[in-house]
BAFI-3210 file (N, C-alpha, C; in Angstrom, 3 decimals, decimal comma, padded with zeros to 6 digits):
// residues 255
n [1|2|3|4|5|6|7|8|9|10|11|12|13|14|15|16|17|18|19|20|21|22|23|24|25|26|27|28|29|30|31|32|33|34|35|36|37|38|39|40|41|42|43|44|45|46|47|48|49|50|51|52|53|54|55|56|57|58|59|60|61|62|63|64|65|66|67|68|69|70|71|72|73|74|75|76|77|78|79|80|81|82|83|84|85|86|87|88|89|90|91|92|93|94|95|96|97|98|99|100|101|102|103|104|105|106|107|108|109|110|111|112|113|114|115|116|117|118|119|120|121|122|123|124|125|126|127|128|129|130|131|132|133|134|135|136|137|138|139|140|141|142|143|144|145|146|147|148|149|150|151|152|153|154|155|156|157|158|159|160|161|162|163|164|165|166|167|168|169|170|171|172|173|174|175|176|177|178|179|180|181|182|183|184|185|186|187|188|189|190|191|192|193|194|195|196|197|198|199|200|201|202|203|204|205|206|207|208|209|210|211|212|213|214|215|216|217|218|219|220|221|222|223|224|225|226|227|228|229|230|231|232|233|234|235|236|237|238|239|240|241|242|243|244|245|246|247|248|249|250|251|252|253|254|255]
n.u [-018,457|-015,984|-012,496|-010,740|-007,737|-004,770|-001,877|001,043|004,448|007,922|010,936|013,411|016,820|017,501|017,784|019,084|019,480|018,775|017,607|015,238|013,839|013,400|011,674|009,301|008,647|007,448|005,684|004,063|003,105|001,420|-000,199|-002,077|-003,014|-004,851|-007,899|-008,143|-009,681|-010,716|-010,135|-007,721|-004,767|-001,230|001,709|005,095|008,429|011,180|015,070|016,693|018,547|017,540|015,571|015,276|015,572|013,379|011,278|008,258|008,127|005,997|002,255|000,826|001,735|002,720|005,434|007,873|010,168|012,195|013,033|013,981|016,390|015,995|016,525|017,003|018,671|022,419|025,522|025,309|026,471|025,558|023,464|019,612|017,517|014,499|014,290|015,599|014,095|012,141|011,643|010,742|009,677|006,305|005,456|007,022|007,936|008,131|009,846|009,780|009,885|013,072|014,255|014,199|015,039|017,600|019,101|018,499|016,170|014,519|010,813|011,306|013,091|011,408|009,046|010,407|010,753|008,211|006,979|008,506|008,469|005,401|005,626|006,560|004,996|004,702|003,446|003,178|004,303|004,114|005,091|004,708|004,177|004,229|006,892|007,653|007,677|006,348|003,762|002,990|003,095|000,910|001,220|000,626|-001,696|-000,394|001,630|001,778|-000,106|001,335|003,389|002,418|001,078|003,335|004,826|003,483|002,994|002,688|001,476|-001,117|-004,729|-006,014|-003,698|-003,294|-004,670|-003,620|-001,696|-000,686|-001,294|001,071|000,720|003,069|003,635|006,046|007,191|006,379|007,146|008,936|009,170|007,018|005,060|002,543|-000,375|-003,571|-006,398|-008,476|-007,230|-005,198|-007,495|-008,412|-006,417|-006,166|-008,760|-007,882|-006,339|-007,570|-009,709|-007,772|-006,806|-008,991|-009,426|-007,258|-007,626|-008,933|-010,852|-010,588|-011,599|-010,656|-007,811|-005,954|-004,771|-002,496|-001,733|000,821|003,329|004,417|002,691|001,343|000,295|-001,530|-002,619|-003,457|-006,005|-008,042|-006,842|-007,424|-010,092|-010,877|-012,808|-010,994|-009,156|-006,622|-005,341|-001,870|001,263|004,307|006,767|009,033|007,248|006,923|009,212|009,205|007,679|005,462|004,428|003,890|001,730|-000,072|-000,931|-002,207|-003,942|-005,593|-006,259|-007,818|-009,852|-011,265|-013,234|-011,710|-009,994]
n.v [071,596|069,343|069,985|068,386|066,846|067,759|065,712|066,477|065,692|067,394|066,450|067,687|067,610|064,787|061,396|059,404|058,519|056,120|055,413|056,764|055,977|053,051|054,317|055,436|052,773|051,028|052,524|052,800|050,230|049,867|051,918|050,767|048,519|049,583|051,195|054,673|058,130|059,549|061,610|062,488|064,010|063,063|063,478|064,151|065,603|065,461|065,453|067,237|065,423|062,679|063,234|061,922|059,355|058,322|059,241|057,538|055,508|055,605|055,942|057,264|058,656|062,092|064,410|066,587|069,531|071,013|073,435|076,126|077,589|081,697|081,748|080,879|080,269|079,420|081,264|080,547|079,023|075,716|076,352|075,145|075,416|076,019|075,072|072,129|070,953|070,398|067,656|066,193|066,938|068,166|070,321|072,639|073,573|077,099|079,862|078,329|078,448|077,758|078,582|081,211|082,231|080,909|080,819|083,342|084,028|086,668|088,339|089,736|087,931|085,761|086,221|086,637|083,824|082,771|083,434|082,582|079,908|079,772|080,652|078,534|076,503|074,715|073,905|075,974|075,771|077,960|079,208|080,239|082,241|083,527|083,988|083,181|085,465|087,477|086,253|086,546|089,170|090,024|089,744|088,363|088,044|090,226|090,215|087,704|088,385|090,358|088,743|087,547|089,136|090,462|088,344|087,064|088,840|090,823|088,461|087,221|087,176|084,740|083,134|083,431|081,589|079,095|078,743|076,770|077,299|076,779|076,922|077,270|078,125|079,056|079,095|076,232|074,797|071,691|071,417|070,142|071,775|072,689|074,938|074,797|073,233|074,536|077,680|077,062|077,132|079,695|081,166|080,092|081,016|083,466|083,696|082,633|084,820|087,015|085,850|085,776|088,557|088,672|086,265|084,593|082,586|081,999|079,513|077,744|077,308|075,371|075,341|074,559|072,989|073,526|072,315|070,810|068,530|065,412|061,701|062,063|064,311|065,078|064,283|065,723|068,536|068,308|068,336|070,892|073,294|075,588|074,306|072,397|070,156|069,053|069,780|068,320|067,555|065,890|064,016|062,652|061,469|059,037|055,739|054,461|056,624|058,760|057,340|056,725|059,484|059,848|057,823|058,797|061,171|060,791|059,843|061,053|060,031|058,143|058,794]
n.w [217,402|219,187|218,990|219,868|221,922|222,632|223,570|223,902|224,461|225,642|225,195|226,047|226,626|226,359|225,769|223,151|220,025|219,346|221,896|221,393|219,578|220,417|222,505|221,225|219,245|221,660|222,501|220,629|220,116|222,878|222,257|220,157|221,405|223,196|223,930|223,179|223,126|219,835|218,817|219,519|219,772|219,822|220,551|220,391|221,255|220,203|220,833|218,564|217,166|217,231|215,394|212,731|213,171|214,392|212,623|210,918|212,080|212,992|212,952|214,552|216,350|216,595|215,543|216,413|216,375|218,899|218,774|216,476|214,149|213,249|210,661|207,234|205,880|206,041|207,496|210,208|212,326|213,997|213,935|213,512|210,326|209,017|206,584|207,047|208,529|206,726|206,087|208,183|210,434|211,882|213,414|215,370|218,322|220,168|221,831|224,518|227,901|228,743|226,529|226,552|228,996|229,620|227,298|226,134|224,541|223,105|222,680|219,986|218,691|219,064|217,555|215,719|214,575|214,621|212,716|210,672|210,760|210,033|207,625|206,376|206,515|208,715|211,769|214,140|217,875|220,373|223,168|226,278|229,178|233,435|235,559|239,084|240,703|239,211|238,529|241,609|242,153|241,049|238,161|235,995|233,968|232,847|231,916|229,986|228,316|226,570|225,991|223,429|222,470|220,992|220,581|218,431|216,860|213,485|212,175|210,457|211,033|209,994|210,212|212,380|213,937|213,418|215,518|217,902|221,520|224,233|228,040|230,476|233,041|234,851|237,346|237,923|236,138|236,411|238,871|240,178|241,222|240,068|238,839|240,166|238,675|238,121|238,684|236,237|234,276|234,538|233,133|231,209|230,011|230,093|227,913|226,038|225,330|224,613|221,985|220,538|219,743|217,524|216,154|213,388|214,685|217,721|219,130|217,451|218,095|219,753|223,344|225,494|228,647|230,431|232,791|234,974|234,717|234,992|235,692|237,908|237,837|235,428|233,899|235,474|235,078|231,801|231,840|231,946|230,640|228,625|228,510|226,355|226,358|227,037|227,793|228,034|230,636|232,310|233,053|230,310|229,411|230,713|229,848|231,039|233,035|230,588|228,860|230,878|231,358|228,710|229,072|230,632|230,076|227,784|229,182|231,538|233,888|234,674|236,685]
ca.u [-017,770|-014,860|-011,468|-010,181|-006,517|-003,153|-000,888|002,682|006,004|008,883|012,235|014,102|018,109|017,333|017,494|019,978|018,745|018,200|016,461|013,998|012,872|012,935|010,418|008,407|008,230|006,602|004,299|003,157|002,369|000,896|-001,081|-002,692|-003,950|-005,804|-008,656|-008,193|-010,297|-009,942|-009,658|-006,591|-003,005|-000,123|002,785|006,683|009,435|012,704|015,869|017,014|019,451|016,092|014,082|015,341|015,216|011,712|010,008|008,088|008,021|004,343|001,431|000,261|002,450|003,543|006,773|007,942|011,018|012,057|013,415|014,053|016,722|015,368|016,701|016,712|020,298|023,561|026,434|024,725|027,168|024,715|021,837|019,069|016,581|013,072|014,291|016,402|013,030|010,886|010,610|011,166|008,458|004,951|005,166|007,784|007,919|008,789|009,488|009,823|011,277|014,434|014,993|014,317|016,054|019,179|019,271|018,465|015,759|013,824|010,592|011,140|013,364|010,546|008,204|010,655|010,438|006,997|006,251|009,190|007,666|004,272|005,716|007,270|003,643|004,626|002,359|004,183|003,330|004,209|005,152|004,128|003,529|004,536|007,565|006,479|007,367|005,365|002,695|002,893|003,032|-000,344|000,874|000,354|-001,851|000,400|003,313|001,371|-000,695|002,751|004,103|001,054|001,106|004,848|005,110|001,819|003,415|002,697|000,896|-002,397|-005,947|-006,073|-002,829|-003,104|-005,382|-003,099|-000,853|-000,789|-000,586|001,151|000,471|003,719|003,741|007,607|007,315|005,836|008,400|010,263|009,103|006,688|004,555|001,151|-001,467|-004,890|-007,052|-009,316|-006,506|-004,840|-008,509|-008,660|-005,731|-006,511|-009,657|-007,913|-005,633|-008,484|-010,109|-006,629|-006,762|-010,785|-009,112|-005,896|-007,567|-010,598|-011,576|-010,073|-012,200|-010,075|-006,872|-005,042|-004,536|-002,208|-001,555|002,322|003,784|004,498|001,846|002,003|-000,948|-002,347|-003,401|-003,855|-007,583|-008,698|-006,895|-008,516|-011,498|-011,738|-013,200|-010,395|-007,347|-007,441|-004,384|-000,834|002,716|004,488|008,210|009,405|006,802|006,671|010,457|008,691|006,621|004,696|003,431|003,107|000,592|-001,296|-001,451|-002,783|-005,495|-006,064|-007,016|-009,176|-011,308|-010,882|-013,241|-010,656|-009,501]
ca.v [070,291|069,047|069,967|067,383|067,230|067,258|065,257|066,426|065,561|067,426|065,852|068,384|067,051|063,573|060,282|059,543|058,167|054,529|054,900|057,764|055,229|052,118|054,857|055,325|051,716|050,708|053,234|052,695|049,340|050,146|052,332|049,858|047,987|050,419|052,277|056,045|058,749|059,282|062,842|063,038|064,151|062,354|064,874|064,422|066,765|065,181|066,183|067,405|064,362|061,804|063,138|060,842|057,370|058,133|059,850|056,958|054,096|054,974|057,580|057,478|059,756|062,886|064,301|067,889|069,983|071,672|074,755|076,392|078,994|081,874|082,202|079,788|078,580|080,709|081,176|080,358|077,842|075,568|076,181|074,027|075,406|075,155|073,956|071,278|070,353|070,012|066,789|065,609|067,458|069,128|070,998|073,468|074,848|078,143|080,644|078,214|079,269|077,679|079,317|082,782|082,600|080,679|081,276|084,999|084,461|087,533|088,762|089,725|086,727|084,627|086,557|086,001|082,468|082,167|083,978|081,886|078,446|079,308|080,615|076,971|075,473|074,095|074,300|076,213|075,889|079,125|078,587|081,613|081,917|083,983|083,736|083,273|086,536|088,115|086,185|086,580|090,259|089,769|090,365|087,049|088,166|091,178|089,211|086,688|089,247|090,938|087,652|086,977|090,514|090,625|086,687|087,279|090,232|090,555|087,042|087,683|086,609|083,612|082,146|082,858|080,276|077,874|078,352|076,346|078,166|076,447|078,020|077,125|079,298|079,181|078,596|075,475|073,687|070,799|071,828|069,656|072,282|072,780|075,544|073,982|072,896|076,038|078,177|076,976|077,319|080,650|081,693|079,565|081,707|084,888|083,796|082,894|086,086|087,490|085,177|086,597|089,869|088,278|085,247|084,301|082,007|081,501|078,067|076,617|077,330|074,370|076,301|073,424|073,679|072,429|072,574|069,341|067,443|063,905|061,092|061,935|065,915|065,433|064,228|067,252|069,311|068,382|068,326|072,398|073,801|076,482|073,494|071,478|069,456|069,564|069,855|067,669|067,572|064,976|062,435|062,039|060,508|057,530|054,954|054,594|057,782|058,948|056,378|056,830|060,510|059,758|057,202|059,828|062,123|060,250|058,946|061,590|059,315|056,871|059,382]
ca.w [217,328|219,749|218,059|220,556|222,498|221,989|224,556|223,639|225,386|225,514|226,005|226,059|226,010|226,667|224,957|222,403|218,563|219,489|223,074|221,103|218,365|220,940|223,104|219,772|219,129|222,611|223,168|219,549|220,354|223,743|221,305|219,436|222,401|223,895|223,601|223,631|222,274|218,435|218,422|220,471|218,951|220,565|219,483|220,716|220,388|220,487|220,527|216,708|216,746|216,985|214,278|211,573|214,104|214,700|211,452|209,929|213,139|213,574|211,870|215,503|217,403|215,462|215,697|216,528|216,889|219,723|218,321|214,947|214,129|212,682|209,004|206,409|205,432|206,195|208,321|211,866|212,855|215,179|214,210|212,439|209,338|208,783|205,151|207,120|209,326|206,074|205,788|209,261|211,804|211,529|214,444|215,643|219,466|219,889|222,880|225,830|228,900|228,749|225,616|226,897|229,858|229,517|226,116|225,708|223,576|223,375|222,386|219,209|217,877|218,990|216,218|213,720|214,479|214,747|211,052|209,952|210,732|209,354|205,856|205,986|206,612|210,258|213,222|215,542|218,899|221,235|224,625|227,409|231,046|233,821|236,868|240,300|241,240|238,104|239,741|243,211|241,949|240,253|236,819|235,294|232,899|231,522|231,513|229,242|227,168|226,151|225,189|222,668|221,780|220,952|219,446|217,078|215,847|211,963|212,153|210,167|211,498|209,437|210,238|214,343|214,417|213,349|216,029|219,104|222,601|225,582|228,870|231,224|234,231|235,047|238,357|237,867|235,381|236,855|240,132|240,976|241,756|239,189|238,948|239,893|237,251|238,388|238,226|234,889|233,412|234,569|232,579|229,662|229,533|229,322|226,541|224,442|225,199|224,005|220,792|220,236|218,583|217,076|215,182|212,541|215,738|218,558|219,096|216,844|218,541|220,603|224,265|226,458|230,007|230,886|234,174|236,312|234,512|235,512|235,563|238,801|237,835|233,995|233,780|235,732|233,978|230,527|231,994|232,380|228,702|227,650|228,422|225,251|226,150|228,094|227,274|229,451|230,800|233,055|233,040|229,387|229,462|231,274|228,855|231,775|233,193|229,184|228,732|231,849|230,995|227,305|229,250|231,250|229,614|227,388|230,041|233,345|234,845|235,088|237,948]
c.u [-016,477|-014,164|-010,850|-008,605|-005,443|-002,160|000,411|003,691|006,923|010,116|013,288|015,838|018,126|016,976|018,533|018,282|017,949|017,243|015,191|013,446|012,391|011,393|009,161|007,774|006,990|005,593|003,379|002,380|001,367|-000,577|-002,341|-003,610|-004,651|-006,621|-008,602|-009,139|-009,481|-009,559|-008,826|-005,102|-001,845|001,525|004,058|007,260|010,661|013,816|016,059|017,484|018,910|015,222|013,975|014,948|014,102|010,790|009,677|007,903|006,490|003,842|000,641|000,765|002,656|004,640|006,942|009,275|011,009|012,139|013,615|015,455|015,856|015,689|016,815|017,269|020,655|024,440|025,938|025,032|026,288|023,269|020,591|017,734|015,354|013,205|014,901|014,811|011,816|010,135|010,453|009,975|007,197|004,768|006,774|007,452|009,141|008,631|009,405|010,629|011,935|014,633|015,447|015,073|017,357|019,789|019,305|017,641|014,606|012,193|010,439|011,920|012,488|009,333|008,912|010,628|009,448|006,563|007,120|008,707|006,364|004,527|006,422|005,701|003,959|003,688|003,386|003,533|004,185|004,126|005,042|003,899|005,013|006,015|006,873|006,687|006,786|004,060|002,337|002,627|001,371|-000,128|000,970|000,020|-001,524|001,154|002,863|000,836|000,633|002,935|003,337|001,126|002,515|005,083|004,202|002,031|003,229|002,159|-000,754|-004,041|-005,872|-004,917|-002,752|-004,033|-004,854|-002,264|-001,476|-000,063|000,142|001,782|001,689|003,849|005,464|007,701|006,701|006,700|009,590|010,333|008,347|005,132|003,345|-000,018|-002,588|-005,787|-008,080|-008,559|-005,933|-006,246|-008,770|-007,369|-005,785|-007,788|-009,010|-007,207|-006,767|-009,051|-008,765|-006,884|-007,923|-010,139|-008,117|-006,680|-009,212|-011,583|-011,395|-010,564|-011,407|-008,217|-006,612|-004,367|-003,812|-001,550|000,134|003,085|003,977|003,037|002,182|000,414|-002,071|-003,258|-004,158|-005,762|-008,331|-008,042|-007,747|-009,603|-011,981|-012,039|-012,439|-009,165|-007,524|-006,008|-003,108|000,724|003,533|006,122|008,841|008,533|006,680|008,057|009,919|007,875|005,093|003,741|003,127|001,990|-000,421|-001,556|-002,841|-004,280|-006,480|-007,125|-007,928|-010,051|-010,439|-011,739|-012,412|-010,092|-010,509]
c.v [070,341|069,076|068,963|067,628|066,854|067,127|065,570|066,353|066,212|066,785|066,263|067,630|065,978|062,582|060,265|058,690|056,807|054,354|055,703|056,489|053,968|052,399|054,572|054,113|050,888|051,721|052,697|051,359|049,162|050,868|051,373|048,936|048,386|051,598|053,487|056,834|059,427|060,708|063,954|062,938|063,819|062,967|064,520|065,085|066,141|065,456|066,027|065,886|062,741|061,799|061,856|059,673|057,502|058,355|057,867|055,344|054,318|056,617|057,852|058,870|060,916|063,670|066,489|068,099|071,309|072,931|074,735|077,644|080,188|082,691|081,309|078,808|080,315|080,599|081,671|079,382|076,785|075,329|075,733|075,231|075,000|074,329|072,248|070,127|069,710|068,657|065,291|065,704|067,930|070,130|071,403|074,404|075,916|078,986|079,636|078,924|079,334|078,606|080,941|082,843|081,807|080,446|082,666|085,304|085,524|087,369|088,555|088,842|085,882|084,657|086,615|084,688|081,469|082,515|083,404|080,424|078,460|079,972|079,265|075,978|074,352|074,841|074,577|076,373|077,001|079,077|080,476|081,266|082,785|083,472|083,584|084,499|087,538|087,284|086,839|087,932|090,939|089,869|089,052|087,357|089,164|090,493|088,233|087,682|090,331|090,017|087,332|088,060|090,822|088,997|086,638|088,313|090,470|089,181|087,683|086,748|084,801|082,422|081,845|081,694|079,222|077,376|078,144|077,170|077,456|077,551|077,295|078,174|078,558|078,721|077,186|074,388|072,755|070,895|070,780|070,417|072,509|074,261|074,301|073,978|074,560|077,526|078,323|077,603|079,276|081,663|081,211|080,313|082,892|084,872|083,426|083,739|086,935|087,415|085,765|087,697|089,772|087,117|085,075|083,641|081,626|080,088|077,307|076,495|076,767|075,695|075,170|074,156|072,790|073,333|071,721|068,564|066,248|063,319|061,054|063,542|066,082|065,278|065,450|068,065|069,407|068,222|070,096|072,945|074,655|075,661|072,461|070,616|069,823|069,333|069,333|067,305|066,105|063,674|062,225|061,407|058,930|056,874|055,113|055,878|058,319|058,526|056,772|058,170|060,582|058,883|058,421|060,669|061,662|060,082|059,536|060,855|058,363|057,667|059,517]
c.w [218,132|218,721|218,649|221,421|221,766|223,121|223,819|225,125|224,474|226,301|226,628|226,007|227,157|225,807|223,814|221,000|218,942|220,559|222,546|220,242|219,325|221,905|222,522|219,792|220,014|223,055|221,782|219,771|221,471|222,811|221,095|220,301|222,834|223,342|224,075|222,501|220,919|218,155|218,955|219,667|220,444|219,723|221,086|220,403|221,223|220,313|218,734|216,553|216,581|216,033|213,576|212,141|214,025|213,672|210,851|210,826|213,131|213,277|213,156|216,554|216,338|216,378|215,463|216,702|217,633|220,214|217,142|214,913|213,087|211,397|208,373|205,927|205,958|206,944|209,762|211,974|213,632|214,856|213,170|211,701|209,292|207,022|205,920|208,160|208,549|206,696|206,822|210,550|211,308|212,300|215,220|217,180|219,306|221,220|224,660|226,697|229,084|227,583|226,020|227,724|229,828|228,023|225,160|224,909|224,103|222,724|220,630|217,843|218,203|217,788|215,331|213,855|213,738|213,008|210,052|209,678|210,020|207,970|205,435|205,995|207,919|211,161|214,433|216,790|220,163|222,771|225,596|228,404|232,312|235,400|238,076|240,953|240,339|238,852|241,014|242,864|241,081|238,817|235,876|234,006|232,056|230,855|229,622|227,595|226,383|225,521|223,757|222,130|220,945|219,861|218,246|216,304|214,314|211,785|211,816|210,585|211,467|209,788|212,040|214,585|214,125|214,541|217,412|220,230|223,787|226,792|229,925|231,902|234,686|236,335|238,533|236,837|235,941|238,329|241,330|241,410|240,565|240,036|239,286|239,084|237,166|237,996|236,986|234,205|233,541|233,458|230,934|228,972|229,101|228,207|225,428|224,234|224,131|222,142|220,140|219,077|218,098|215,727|214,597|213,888|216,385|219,359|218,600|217,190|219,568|221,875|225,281|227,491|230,087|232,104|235,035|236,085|234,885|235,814|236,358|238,402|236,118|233,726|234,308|235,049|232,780|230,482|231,898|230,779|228,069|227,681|227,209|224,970|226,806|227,136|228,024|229,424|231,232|232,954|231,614|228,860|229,908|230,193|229,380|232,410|231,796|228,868|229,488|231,334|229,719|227,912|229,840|231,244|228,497|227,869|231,455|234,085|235,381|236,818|239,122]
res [x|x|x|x|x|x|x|x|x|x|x|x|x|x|x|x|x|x|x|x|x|x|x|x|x|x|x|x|x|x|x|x|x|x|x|x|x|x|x|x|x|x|x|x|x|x|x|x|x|x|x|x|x|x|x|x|x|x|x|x|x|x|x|x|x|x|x|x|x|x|x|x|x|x|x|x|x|x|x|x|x|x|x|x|x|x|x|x|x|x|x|x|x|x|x|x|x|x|x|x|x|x|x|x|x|x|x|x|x|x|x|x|x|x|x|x|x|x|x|x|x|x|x|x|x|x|x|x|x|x|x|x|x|x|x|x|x|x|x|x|x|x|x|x|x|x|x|x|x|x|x|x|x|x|x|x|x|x|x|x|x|x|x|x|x|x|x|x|x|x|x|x|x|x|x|x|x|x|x|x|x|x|x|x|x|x|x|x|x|x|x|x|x|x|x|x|x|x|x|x|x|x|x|x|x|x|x|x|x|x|x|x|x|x|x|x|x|x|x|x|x|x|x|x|x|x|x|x|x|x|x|x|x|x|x|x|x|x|x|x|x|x|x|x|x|x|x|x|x|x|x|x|x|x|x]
***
């Protein structure tokens, strides 16, 4: 059985409270008009300072945050709680690239993250993917299989399958520049191979491709069988390219 997709946008630090819910509002109605396939998740992650405007405008979109710190309450000046996210998100990214690199996050604060969000009962979704000179160098898929090896850390069978993988290749963020659907798929295969000896079933694990998605590349993308959905930067600020993406990829003939 199709588990189906999951179109998420990140916003990363963009939009204040009022333009996130006015976003919300019009796509939701855009929503409603149009036929898209039913077993597609439409997932945002807005800045922390949006949750509240948006929880509760519409059971259509769901709602994510973009980071987590990783302890519970305490003197971490800054930084936000999965108690403080209860009853706000369902879904928790973790490990993007900004974080790691101009943030310092490592490794092994990304596995306390990740084992922090799912003793909270959030769907964390795990961000990975190699530089372009880890590419160009061929090591794509160490780089990656480290990250997965290292973030899954103490994460037992049963629960890796909850968590969502997105595959951002670094050189490809904000660039403009995209793996080809052939390419992405080829890497989306080896992470589910990866996932094979990590989870009860790696079938049932959400694998999204993000990298300079945008409405003209998305349909092929979710057309290749290990991409089961994208993570999308820049064009999901627009109403417009969002949308087209979401038709998109419902219906790649449309392309």
């Amino acid at each position: 059985m199709n588990k189906g997709l999951i179109i998420a946008g990140n916003w990363k630090m963009h939009k204040t409270a009022g333009e996130s819910a006015a976003f919300f509002q019009e796509l939701d109605q855009l929503l409603e008009s149009e036929n898209y396939r039913d077993d597609l998740t439409i997932l945002i992650f807005p800045p922390f300072t949006s949750l509240a405007a948006v929880r509760g405008i519409t059971s259509r979109i769901e709602i994510g945050a973009q980071n987590m710190g990783a302890h519970e309450q305490g003197a971490f000046t800054g930084e936000i709680s999965p108690l403080m996210l209860k009853d706000l998100v369902k879904y928790v990214m973790i490990g993007h690239s900004e974080r790691r690199q101009l943030f310092g996050e490592d490794d092994s604060l990304i596995n306390q993250k990740i084992r922090l969000t799912l003793s909270h009962g959030f769907t964390p979704m795990l961000c990975v993917g190699e530089t372009l000179d880890e590419r160009e160098r061929g090591r794509t898929l160490d780089r990656i299989a480290s990250q997965l090896d290292l973030g899954l850390a103490g994460v037992t069978p049963e629960k890796v399958q909850d968590v969502v993988i997105a595959y951002e290749p670094v050189w490809a963020i904000g660039t403009g520049k995209t793996a080809s659907p052939e390419e992405a798929q080829e890497v989306h295969a080896a992470i589910r191979d990866i996932l094979k000896k990590k989870s009860h079933d790696a079938n049932k694990n959400f694998i999204l491709y993000g990298g300079s998605v945008n409405p003209d590349n998305s349909g092929y993308l979710m057309n290749q069988p290990d991409i089961d959905g994208a993570l999308i930067g820049g064009a999901s600020l627009k109403i417009e390219s969002f949308f087209d993406i979401i038709l998109n990829s419902s219906n790649p003939v449309r392309q």
